[in-house]
C-alpha positions in Angstrom: 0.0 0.0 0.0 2.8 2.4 0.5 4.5 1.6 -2.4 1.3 2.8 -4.4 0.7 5.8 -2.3 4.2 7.6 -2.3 4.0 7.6 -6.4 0.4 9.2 -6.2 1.7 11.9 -3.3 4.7 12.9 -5.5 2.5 13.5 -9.2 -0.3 15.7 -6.9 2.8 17.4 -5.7 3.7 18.0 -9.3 0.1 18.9 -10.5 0.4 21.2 -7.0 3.6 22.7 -8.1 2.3 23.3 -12.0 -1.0 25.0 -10.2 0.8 27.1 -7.6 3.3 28.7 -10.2 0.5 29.8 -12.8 -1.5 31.1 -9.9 1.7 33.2 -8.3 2.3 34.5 -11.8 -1.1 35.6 -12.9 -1.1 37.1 -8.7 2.4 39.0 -8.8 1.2 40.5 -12.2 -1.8 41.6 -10.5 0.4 43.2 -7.8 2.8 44.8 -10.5 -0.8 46.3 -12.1 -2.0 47.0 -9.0 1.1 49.7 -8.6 0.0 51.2 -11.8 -3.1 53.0 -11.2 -4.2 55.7 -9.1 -6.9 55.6 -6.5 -10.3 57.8 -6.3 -13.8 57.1 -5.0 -17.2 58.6 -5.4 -20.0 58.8 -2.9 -23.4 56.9 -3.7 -26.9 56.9 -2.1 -27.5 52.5 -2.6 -23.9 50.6 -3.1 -26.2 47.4 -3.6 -24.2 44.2 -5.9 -20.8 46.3 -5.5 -18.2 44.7 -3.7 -14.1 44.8 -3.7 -12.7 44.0 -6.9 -16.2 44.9 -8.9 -15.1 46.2 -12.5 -14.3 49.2 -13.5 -14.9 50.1 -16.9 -13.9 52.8 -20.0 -16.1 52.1 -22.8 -16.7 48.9 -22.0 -12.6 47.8 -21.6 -12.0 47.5 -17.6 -9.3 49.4 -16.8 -9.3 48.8 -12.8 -11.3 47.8 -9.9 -13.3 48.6 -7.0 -10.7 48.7 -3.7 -12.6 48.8 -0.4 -16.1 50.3 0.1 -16.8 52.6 3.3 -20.1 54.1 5.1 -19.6 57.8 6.0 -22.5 60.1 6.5 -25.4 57.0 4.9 -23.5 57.4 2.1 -21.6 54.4 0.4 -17.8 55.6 -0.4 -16.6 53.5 -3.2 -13.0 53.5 -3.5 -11.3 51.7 -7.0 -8.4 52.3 -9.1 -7.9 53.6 -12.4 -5.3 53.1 -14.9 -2.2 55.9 -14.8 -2.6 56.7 -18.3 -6.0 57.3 -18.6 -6.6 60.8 -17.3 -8.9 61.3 -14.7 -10.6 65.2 -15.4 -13.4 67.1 -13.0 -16.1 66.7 -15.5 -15.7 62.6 -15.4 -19.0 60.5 -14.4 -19.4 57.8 -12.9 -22.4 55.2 -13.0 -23.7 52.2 -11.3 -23.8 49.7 -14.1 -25.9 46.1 -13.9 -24.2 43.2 -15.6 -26.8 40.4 -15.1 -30.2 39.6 -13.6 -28.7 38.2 -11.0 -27.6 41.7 -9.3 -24.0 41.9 -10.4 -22.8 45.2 -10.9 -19.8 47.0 -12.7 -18.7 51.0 -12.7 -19.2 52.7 -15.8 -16.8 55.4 -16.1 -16.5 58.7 -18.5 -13.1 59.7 -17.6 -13.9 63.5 -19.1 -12.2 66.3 -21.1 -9.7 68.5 -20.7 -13.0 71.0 -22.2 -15.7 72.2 -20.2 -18.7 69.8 -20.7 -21.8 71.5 -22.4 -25.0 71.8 -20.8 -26.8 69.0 -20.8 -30.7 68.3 -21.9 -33.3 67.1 -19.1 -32.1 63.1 -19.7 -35.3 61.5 -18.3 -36.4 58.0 -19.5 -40.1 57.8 -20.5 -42.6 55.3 -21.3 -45.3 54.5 -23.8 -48.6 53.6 -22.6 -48.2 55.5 -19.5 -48.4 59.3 -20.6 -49.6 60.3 -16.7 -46.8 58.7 -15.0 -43.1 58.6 -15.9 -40.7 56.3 -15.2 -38.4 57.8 -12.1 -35.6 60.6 -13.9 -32.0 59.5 -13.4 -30.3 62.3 -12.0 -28.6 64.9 -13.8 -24.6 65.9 -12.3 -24.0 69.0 -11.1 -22.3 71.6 -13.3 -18.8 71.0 -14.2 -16.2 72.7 -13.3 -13.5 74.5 -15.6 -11.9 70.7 -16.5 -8.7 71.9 -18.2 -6.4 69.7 -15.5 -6.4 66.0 -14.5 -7.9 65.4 -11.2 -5.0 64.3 -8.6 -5.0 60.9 -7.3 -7.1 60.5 -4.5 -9.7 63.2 -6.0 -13.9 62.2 -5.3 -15.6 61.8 -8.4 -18.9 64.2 -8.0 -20.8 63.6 -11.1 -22.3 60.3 -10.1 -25.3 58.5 -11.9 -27.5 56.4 -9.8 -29.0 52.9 -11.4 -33.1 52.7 -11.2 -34.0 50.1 -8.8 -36.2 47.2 -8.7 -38.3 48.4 -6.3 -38.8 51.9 -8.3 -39.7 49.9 -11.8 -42.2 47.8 -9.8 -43.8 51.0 -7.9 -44.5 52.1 -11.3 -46.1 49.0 -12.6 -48.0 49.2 -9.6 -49.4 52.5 -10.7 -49.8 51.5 -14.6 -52.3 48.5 -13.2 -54.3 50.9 -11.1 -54.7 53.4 -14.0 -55.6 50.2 -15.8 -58.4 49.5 -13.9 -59.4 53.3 -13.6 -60.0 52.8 -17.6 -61.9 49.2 -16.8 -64.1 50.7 -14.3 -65.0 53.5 -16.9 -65.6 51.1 -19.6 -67.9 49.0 -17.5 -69.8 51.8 -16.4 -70.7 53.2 -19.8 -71.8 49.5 -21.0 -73.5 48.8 -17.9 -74.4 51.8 -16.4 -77.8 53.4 -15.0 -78.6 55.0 -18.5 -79.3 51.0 -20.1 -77.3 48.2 -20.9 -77.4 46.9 -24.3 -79.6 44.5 -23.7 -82.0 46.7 -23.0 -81.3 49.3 -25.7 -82.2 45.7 -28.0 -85.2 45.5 -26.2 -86.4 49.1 -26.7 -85.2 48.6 -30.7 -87.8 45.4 -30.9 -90.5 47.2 -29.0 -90.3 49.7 -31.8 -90.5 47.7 -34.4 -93.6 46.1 -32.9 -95.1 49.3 -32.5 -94.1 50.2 -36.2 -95.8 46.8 -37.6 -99.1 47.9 -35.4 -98.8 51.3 -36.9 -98.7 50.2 -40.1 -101.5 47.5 -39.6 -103.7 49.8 -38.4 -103.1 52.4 -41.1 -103.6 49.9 -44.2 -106.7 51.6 -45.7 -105.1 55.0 -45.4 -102.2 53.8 -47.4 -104.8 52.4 -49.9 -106.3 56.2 -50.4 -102.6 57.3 -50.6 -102.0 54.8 -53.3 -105.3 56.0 -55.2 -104.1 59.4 -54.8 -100.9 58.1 -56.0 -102.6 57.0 -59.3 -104.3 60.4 -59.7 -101.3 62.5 -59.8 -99.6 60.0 -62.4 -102.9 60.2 -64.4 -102.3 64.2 -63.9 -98.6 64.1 -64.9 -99.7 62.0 -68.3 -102.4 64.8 -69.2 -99.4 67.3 -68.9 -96.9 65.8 -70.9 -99.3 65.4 -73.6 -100.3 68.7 -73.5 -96.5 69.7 -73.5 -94.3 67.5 -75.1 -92.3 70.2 -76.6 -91.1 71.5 -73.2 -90.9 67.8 -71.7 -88.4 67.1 -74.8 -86.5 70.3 -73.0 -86.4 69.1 -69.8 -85.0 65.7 -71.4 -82.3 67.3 -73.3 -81.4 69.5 -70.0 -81.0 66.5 -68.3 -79.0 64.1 -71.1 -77.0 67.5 -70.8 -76.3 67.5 -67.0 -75.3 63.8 -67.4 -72.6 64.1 -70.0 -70.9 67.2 -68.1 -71.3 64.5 -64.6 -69.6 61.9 -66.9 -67.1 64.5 -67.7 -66.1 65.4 -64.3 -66.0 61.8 -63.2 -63.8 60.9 -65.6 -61.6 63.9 -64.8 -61.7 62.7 -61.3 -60.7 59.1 -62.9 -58.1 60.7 -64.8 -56.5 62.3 -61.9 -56.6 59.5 -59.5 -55.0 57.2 -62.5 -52.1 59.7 -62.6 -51.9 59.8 -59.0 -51.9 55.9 -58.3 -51.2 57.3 -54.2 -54.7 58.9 -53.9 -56.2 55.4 -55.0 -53.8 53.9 -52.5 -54.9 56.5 -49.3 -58.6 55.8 -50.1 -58.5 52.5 -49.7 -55.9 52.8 -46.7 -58.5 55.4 -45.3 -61.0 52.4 -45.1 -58.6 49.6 -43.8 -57.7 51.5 -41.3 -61.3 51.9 -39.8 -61.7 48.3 -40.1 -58.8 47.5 -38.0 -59.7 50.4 -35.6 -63.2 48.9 -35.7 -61.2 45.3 -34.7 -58.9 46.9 -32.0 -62.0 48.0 -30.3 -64.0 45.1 -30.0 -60.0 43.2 -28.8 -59.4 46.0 -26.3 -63.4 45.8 -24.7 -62.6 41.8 -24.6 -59.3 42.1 -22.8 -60.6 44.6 -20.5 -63.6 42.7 -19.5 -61.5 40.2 -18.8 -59.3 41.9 -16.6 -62.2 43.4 -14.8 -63.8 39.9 -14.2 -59.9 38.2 -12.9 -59.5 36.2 -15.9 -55.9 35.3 -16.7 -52.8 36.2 -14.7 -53.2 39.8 -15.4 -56.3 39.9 -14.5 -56.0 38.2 -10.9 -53.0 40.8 -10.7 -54.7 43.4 -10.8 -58.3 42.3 -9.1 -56.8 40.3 -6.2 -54.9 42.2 -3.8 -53.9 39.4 -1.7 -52.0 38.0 -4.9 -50.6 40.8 -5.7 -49.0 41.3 -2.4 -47.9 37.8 -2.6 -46.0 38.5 -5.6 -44.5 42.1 -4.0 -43.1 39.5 -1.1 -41.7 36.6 -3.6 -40.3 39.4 -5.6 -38.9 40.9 -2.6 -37.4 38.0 -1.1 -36.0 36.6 -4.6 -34.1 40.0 -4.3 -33.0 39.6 -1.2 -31.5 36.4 -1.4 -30.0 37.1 -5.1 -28.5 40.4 -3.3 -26.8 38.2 -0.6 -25.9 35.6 -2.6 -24.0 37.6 -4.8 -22.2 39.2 -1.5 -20.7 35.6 -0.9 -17.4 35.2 -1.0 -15.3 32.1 -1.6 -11.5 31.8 -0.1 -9.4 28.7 -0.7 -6.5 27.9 0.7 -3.4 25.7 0.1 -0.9 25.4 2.8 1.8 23.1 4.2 4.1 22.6 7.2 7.3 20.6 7.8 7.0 18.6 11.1 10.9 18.6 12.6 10.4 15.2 14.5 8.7 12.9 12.3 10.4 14.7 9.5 7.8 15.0 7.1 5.0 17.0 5.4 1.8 17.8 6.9 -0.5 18.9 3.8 -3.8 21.6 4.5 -6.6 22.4 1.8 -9.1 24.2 2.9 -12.7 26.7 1.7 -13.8 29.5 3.4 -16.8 30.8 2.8 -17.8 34.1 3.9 -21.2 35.4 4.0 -19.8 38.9 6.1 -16.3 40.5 6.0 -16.3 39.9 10.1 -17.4 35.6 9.9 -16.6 33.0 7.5 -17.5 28.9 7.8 -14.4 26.7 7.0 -14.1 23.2 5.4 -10.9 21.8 5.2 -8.8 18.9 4.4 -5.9 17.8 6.4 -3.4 14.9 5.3 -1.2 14.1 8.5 1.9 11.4 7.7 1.4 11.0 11.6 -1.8 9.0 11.0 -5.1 8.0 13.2 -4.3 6.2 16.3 -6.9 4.1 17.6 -6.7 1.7 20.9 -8.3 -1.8 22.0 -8.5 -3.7 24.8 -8.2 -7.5 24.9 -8.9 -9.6 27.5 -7.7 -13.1 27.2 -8.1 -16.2 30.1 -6.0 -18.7 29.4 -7.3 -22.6 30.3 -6.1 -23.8 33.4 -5.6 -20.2 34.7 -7.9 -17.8 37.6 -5.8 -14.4 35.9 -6.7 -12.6 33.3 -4.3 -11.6 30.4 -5.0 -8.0 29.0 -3.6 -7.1 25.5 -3.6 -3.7 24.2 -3.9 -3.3 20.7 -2.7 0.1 19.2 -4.0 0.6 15.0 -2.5 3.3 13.1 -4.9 3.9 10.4 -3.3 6.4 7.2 -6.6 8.9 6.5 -7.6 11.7 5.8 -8.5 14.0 8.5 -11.4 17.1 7.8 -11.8 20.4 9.9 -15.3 22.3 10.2 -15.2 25.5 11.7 -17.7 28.8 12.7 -15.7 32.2 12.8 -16.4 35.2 14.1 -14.3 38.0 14.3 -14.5 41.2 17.0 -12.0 44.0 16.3 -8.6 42.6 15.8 -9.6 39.1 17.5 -11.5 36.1 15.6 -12.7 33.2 17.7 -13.5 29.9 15.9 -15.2 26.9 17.4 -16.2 23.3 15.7 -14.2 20.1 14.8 -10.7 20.3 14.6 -9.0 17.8 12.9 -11.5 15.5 13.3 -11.9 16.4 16.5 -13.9 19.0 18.7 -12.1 21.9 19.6 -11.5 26.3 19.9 -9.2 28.6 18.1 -8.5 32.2 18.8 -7.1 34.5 16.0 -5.3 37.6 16.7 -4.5 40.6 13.6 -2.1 42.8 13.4 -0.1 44.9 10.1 -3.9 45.3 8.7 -4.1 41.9 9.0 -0.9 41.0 7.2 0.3 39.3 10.5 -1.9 37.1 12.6 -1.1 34.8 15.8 -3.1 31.4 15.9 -3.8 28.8 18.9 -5.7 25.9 18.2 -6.7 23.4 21.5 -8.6 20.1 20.4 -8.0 16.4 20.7 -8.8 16.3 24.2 -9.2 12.4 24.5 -6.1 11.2 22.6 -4.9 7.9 24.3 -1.3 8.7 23.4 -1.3 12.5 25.3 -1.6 13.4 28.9 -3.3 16.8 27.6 -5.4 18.2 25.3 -3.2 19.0 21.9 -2.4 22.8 21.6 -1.2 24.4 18.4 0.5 27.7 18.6 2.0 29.4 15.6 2.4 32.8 13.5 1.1 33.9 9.6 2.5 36.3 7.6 1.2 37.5 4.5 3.4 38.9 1.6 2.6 39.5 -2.1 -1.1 40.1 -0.9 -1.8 35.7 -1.4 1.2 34.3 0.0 2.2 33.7 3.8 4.9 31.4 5.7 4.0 30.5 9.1 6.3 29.1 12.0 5.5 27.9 15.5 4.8 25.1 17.8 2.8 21.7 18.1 1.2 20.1 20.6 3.0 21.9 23.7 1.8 20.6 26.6 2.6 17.1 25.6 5.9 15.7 25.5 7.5 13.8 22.6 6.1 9.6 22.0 7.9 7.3 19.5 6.7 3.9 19.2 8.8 1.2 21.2 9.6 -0.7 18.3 9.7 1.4 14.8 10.7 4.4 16.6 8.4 6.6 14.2 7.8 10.0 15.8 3.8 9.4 17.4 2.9 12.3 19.8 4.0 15.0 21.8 5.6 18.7 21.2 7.7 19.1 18.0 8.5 22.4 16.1 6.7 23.4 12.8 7.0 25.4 10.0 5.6 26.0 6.4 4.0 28.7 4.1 0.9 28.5 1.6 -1.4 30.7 -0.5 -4.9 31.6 -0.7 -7.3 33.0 -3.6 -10.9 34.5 -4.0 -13.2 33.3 -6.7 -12.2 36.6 -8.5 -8.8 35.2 -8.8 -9.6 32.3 -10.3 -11.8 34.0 -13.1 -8.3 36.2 -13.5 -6.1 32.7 -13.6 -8.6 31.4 -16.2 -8.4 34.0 -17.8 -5.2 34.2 -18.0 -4.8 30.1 -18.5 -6.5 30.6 -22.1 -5.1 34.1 -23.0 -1.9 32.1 -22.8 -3.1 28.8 -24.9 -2.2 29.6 -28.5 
């Protein structure tokens, strides 16, 4: 079994090797960058989805990122770096940029001119269909200022653009659906108001024409004396053309006369509308258009209707309050949880020691993930060449014999061992409790450099059957290079040294440590990426 695992513990130190020298590239040329670019910040009203090494960007190329963010005055100070050759001028601006759904968000930045900016038109977003209420204005920035110098590192940024929130978009909706059903009300009252409904406006039209077919029942003999009359003034107009059919053959002529100059003008009318195929075109436009008007109508009084009655998910929207507050909360909460999900940050961390005694390795691996700048939860992986050392008892009674014969049985298993840990940190002190090494136990963290040096004691293992006390583990961090630390310090303290009677392997007891290792955000593995293909031909 050993022969198989030394191989397999060399190549992962290989792969381990490979892995460590990318990421210490792609991190010192971070560093170099880093020293490169100048510093300013800008003061916003709702930092939301920013965070430390958020984007900055020039026309959509980044050219640095967010720093540190600070509270002063409820105001957000957002502190980031900018390249040293792109000048920085008073009249920049700055804006709040989203680059996903999910609430990710970038800075946008206008680095300026060395020309005063021109006065600017009102910039306010609008909306069709909602001519009564606007969408909310994004902020014009105050008036420039003379802009012929770069601004000095360190400089605020005053001409900031705020980003339109959620909560504003869907306070507006909220008003679009109530004017909605203003118009629904009004709709329903005019069709079923206290003047009819159409119903009875049918009725009154059929009552009519009953009274009409009476009418005209009743009055059948005096349309019979009209009729005669009728016949008597034809027999009269007869009598007269006889007499004068000179002047009848005038009036004929007159009107053969005003029919040929008719036919004229309708064929002048004929002859400009064939010259002017357009006119044609418009005329019969003119009467599509009221028969698609005439459609949208009858399609706008059916959706409406059924909004008014709760059909359909627009409909229950906007008739059933209790939904719709249910769907302000899920909205709300879906926010929420996006918003601190997108705060979380993952730390993992590589690290390994040299143990003086049993002279070998001691290999750590390890995720932190941190919901808060001030805790963090830690999983981690620990491979110990010291092993797990388990004990049992046996009690044998040979025949013939009263005493008994105890046998102690010691097993050292070669495992891995796993560490799960709560921290929470107070000022410069962060106290950890959970399993240590696979077993229970407390740590205490003390900072100091701005956290570039840290002090660490670790007690746990309090029921090893090879110690007389509980295992303490004191030793000290230090941080270069921003991912990079060596540490040095002491094992097991209060214990003393135990080496096994007959291989004489190092088992227990205090022995003197040291080491180094490295640690990376999930930003720095998007960089190494990055990187990792940029450098793939």
């Amino acid at each position: 079994m050993r022969g198989i695992v030394t191989p397999v513990k060399v190549g992962l130190l290989v792969v381990l090797g490979i892995v460590a020298f990318f990421i210490f590239f792609s991190l010192i040329r971070e560093h170099v960058s880093s020293r490169q670019a100048y510093e300013y910040w800008a003061a916003f009203s709702d930092a939301s989805g920013l965070a430390p090494k958020s984007e900055v960007r020039v026309a959509g190329v980044q050219v640095g990122k967010v720093v540190r963010i600070e509270l002063v005055e409820g105001k957000a100070r957002v502190f980031f770096n900018v390249r040293k050759d792109i000048p920085i001028y008073p009249n920049a601006v700055v804006a709040k940029r989203s680059t996903s759904i999910l609430g990710d968000y970038l800075l946008d930045l206008t680095p300026g001119s060395a020309q005063p900016a021109a006065p600017r038109a009102e910039n306010k977003r609008r909306y069709p269909h909602a001519q009564a209420r606007a969408m909310p204005s994004v902020p014009d920035p105050p008036p420039a200022t003379s802009g012929l110098e770069p601004l000095p590192p360190g400089s605020e940024i005053q001409n900031v653009q705020e980003a339109v929130s959620m909560e504003q978009v869907f306070d507006t909706l909220g008003e679009v659906a109530g004017d909605i059903q203003s118009v629904t009300k009004s709709v329903r009252d005019l069709v079923e108001g206290e003047k009819g409904t159409i119903r009875e406006i049918i009725a009154n039209i059929a009552q009519v024409s009953q009274t009409l077919n009476a009418t005209a029942t009743r009055s059948s003999r005096q349309l019979d004396v009209v009729l005669r009359n009728a016949e008597a003034i034809t027999a009269d107009v007869r009598s007269i053309t006889d007499a004068h059919k000179e002047d009848v053959s005038v009036i004929i002529t007159n009107v053969r006369v005003i029919t040929e100059q008719a036919r004229d003008v309708v064929a002048s009318i004929h002859a400009v509308i064939g010259k002017n195929p357009e006119a044609l075109e418009e005329a019969g436009g003119i009467q599509n258009s009221l028969a698609n008007l005439n459609a949208t109508l009858a399609n706008l009084e059916s959706i409406t209707r059924r909004i008014d009655k709760g059909e359909g998910t627009l409909g229950k929207l906007v008739s059933d309050k209790e939904l719709g507050e249910k769907v302000d909360s899920a909205v709300t909460n879906a926010a929420n949880y996006v918003n601190k999900l997108s705060r979380l940050q993952v730390e993992l961390v590589l690290r390994s020691e040299y143990l003086f005694r049993a002279q070998e390795a001691k290999t750590y691996f390890g995720v932190r993930l941190m919901p808060a700048p001030d805790k963090y939860f830690l999983l981690e992986l620990v491979d110990d060449p010291i092993g797990h050392i388990s004990r049992e008892t046996v009690v044998r009674t040979p025949p013939g014999q009263l005493e008994q014969a105890n046998q102690e049985i010691r097993t050292t298993s070669d495992r891995l061992k796993f560490t799960v840990e709560f921290a929470k940190r107070s000022a410069f002190a962060t106290f950890r409790f959970g399993l240590i090494e696979s077993t229970g136990g407390v740590g205490l963290d003390l900072h100091f450099l701005n956290d570039h040096l840290m002090f660490r004691v670790d007690v746990f293992d309090f029921t090893n059957p090879e110690s007389e006390f509980p295992r303490v583990r004191a030793y000290a961090n230090l941080i270069f290079l921003d991912h990079l630390y060596v540490s040095a310090g002491m094992d097991d303290v209060a214990n003393s040294p135990y080496f096994e009677a007959l291989t004489g392997r190092f088992r227990a007891g205090r022995e003197a440590i040291a080491g180094g290792g490295l640690f990376f955000t999930d930003d720095d593995l998007k960089l190494l990426f990055s990187s990792f293909v940029s450098a793939v031909p």
